[in-house]
C-alpha positions in Angstrom: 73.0 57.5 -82.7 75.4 54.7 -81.3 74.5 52.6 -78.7 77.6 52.5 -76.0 76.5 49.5 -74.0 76.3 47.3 -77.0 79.6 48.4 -78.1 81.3 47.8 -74.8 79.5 44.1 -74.9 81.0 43.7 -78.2 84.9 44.2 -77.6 87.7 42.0 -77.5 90.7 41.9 -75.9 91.7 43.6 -79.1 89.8 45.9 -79.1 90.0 46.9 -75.8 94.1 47.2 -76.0 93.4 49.7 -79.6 91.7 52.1 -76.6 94.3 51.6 -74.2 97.0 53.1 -76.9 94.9 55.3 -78.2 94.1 57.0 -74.3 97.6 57.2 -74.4 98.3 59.2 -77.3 95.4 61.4 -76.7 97.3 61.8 -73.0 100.5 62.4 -74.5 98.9 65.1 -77.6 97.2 66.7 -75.1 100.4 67.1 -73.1 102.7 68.5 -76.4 100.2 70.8 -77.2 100.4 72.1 -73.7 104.2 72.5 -74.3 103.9 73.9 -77.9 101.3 76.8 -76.6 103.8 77.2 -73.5 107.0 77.9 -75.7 105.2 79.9 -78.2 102.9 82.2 -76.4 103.7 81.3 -72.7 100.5 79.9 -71.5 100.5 76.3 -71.1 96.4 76.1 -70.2 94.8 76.9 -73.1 96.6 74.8 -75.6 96.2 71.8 -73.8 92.7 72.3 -73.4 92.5 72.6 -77.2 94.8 69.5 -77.4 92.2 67.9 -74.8 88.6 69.1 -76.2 89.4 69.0 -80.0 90.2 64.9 -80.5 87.3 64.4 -78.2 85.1 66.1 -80.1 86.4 64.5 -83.1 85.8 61.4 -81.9 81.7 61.8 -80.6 81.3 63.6 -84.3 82.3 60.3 -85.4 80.6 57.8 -83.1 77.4 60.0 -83.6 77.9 59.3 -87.1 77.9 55.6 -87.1 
């Protein structure tokens, strides 16, 4: 399992700025997909939750991985 306080002690200003971008594409996916599942099946809810739950879920896979 990963330990979040350590890895929060550990970042740089680096660091920190690679999760500032990266919060912004997830923002910005999550928004598309919203607009894809809008224009092709005319609900704009449940594609952005996919856009929304499916990165995040991607990315505890991996920190649980660590």
């Amino acid at each position: 399992m990963f330990n979040l306080h350590q890895m929060l002690e550990n970042m740089t200003l680096t660091g920190w700025i690679i999760v500032l971008i990266c919060l912004g594409i997830w923002t910005f996916a999550t928004y598309m997909v919203g607009e894809f599942s809008e224009r092709k099946w005319g609900d704009r809810e449940s594609g952005a939750l996919i856009g929304f739950f499916a990165p995040g879920l991607i990315f505890m896979l991996c920190l649980y991985l660590l």
